[in-house]
C-alpha positions in Angstrom: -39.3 43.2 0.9 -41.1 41.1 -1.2 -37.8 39.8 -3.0 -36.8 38.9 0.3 -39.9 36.7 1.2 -39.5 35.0 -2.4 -35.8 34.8 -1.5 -36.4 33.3 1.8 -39.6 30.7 1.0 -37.0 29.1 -2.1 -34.4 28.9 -0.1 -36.5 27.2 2.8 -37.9 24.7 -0.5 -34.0 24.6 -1.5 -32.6 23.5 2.0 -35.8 20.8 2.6 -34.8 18.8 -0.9 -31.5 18.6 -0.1 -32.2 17.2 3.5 -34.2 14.7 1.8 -32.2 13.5 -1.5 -29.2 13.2 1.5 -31.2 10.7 3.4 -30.2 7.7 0.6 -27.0 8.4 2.0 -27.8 7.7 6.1 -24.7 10.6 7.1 -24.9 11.5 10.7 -27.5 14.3 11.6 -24.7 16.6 12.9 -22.8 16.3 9.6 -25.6 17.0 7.4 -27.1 19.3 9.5 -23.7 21.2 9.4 -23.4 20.5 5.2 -26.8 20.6 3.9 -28.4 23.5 6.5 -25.4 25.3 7.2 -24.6 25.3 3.2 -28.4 25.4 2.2 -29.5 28.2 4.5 -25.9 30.4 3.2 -27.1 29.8 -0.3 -28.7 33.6 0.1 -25.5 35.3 0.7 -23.6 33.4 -1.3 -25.5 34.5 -4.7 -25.8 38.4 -2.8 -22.4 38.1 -2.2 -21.3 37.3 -5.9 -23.3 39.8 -7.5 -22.9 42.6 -5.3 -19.1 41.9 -5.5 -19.1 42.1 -9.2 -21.0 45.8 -8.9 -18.3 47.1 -6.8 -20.5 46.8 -3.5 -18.2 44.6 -1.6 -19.6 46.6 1.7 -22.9 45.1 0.9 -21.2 41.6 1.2 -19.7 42.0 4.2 -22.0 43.7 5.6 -24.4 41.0 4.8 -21.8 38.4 6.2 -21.3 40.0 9.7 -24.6 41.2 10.3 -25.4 36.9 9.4 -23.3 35.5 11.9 -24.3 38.3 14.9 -27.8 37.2 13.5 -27.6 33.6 14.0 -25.4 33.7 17.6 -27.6 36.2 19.3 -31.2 36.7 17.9 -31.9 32.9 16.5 -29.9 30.8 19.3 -31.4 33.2 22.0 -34.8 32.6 20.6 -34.2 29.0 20.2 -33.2 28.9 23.8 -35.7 30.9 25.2 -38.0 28.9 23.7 -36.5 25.4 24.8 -35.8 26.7 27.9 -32.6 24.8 28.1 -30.6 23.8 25.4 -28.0 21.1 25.4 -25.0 20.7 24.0 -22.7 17.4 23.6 -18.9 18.2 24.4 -18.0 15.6 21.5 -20.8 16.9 18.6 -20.1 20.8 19.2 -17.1 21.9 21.9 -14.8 20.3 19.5 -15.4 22.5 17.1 -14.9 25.8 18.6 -11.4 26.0 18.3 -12.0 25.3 14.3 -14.7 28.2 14.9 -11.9 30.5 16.1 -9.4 29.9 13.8 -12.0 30.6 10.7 -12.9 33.4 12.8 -9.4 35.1 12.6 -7.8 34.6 9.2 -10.5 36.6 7.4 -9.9 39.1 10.0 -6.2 39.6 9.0 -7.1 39.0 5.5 -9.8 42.0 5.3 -7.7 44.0 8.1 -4.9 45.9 5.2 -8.1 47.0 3.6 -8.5 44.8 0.3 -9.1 40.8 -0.6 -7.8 39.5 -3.2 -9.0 36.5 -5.8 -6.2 34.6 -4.0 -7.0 35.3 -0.5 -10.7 34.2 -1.6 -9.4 30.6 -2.6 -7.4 30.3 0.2 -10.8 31.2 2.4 -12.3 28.4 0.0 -9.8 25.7 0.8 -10.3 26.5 4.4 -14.1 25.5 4.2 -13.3 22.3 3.2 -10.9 21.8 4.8 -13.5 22.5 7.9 -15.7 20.2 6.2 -13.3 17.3 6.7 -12.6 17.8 10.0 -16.5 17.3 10.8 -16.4 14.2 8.4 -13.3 13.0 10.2 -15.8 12.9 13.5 -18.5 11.4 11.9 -18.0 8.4 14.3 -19.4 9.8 16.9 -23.0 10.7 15.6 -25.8 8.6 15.1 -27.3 7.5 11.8 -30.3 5.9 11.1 -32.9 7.3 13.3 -31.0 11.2 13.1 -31.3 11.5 9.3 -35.5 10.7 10.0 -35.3 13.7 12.6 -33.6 16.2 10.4 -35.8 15.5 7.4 -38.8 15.9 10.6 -36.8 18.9 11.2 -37.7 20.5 7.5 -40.8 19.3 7.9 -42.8 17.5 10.2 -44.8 15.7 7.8 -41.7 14.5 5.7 -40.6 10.6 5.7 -38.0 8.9 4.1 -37.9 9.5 -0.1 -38.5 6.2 -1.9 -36.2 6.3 -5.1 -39.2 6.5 -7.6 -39.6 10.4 -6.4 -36.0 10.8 -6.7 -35.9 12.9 -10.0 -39.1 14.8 -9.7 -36.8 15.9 -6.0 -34.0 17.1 -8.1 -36.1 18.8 -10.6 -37.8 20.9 -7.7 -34.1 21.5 -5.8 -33.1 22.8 -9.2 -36.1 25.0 -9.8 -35.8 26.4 -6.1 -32.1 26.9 -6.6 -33.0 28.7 -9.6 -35.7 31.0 -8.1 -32.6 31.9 -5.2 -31.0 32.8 -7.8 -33.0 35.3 -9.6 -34.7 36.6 -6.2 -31.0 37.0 -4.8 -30.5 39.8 -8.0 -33.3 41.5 -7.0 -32.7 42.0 -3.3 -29.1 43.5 -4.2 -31.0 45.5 -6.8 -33.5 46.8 -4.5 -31.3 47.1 -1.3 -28.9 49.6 -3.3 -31.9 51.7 -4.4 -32.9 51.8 -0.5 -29.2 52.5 0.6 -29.7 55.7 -2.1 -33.1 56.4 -1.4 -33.1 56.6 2.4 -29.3 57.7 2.9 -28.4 54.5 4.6 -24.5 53.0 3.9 -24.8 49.8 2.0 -23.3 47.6 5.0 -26.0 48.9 7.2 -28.7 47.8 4.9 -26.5 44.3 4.6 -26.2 44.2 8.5 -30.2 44.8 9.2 -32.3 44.5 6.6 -31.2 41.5 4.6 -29.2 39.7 7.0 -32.4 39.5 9.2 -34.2 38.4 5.4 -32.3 35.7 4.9 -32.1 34.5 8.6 -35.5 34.6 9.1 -36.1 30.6 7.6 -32.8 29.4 9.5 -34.6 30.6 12.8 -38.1 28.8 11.6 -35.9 25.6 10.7 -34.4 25.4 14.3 -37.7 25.9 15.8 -38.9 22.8 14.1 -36.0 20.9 15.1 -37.5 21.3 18.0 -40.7 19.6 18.0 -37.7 16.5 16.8 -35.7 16.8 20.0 -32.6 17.0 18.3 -30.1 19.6 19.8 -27.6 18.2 17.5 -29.0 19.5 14.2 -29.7 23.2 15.7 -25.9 22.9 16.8 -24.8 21.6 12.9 -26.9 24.5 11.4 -25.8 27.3 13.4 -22.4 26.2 13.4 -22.2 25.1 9.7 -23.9 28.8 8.3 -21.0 30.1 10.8 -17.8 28.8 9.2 -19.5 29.0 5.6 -20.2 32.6 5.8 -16.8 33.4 6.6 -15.2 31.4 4.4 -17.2 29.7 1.4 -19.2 32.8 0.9 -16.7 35.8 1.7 -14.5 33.5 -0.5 -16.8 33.5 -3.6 -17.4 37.2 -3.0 -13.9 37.6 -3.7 -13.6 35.8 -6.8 -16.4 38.1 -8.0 -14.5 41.3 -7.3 -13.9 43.1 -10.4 -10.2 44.2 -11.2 -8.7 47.0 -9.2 -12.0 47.1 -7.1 -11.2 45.1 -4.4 -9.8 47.8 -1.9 -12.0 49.2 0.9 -12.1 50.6 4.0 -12.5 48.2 6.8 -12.3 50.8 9.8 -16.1 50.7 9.5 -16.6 47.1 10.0 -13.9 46.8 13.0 -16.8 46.8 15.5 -19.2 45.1 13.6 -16.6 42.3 13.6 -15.8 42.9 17.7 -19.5 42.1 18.7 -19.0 39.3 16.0 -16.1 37.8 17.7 -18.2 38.4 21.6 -20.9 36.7 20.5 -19.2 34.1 19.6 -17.1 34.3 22.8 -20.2 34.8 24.8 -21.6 31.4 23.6 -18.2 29.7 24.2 -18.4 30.9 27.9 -22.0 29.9 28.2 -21.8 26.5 27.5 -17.9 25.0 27.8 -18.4 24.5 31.5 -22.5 23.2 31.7 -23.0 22.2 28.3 -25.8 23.7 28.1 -27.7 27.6 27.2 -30.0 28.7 29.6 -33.3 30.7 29.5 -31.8 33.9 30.9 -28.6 33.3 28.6 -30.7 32.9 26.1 -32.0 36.3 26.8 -28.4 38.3 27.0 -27.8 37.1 23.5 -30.9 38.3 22.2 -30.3 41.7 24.1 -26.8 41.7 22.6 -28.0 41.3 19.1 -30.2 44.7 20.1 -27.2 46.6 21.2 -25.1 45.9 18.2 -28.2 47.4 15.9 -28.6 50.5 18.3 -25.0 50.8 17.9 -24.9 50.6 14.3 -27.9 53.0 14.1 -26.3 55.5 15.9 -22.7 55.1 13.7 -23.9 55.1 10.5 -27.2 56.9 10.6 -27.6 59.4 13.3 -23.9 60.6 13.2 
């Protein structure tokens, strides 16, 4: 647990340099809401992903992976939204997208579904990332600039304004040092979440799906709070979406490069309905908001429930069989 916190508070530090070393730039907010926090707040699993991969845990990755994305559809947009009250959604910024969303959505189904990954799938899974990414730049048209890139960095932090160059390289140092304490904190919690999986009896996955998924979300759902207090939908929309499509791509992607020869076969029977309340949540949040563009309080609240009966039925699967 206390890895996780350490884990959790750099990556938090991580994510708010970035945001602010991207403001000399002036990018949209939705584009480096989806780049920086949807990147920045993946970081986690990208470093649990590699290392657990190169133990022979691939379950722990993709268990981590899932358990992310259920995370971040159902428990931290329902919260958001049941905070809010209503949350909007612009057709151009976010609808677009979903189609994109689907697609990444299905090819590392059919990649994981015989069973094994291979360093070549895990490129291919890497090319599709960016090739996401340039479909968001491609839009970039459509977003506002100047006054968005000063309500993400409020987003991080309330207090923040725009960096003057002279801080400049004392912000890099710290994004270094923060990307170096993910780093060695993300060894530990794949250390430590092993010797719980042994300890208490509990698959790896499940300890991937609960435990450190809901570690490593934790900041993303403090971040979108604060976007808040900024009244800008469209950088809770970038985040959400952008830690999405990098999970499933970038990250299961470098898992894969990671996976030691002759390792790389598993048993995905398991995962299959981890992966369905994956694919209805995602669904579920399609139907919600195509035809009002917007979440509601009470929707809000399903996908929270939702999130609560995918961990009862994981419990009782893995656990209580």
């Amino acid at each position: 647990m206390l890895f996780l916190i350490v884990l959790a508070f750099s990556a938090n530090r991580l994510v708010r340099y970035l945001v602010e070393l991207s403001g000399f730039y002036g990018l949209p907010t939705f584009l480096v809401s989806f780049i920086i926090l949807g990147l920045g707040t993946s970081l986690p699993d990208l470093f649990i992903g590699a290392m657990a991969s190169s133990r022979g845990e691939f379950s722990l990755v993709l268990g981590t992976i899932i358990g992310a994305n259920i995370l971040v559809l159902c428990l931290v947009l329902g919260v958001v939204t049941l905070v809010k009250g209503r949350l909007w959604i612009r057709e151009k910024t976010v609808l677009e997208n979903f189609g994109w969303i689907f697609l990444v959505m299905m090819i590392p189904f059919f990649l994981l579904f015989d069973g094994k990954l291979t360093f070549v799938e895990g490129m291919a899974l890497i090319v599709l990332y960016f090739l996401y990414l340039h479909n968001v730049k491609e839009h970039q048209s459509y977003f506002h600039r100047s006054q968005g890139q000063l309500s993400l960095l409020q987003a991080i932090d309330p207090s923040s304004t725009r960096m003057s160059r002279r801080n400049m390289v004392s912000k890099v140092g710290k994004a270094l040092a923060a990307l170096a304490a993910v780093l060695i904190a993300s060894y530990f919690v794949v250390e430590n979440a092993l010797l719980l999986s042994v300890a208490a009896g509990i698959p790896p996955m499940l300890v991937g799906m609960s435990v450190i998924a809901l570690g490593v979300a934790l900041p993303e759902l403090v971040l979108n709070l604060n976007a808040l207090k900024a009244k800008e939908e469209e950088i809770i929309w970038g985040d959400l979406i952008g830690s999405f499509v990098t999970e499933l791509t970038l990250v299961l992607g470098v898992a894969a490069l990671f996976i030691p020869p002759g390792n790389g076969v598993f048993d995905f029977a398991p995962f299959a309905i981890a992966y369905a309340f994956m694919a209805i949540s995602f669904i579920l949040v399609f139907f919600f908001t195509y035809r009002k563009k917007e979440l509601t309080r009470s929707e809000g609240i399903v996908l929270i429930f939702l999130y609560l009966i995918f961990l009862s039925i994981a419990i009782d699967l893995f656990v209580l069989k």
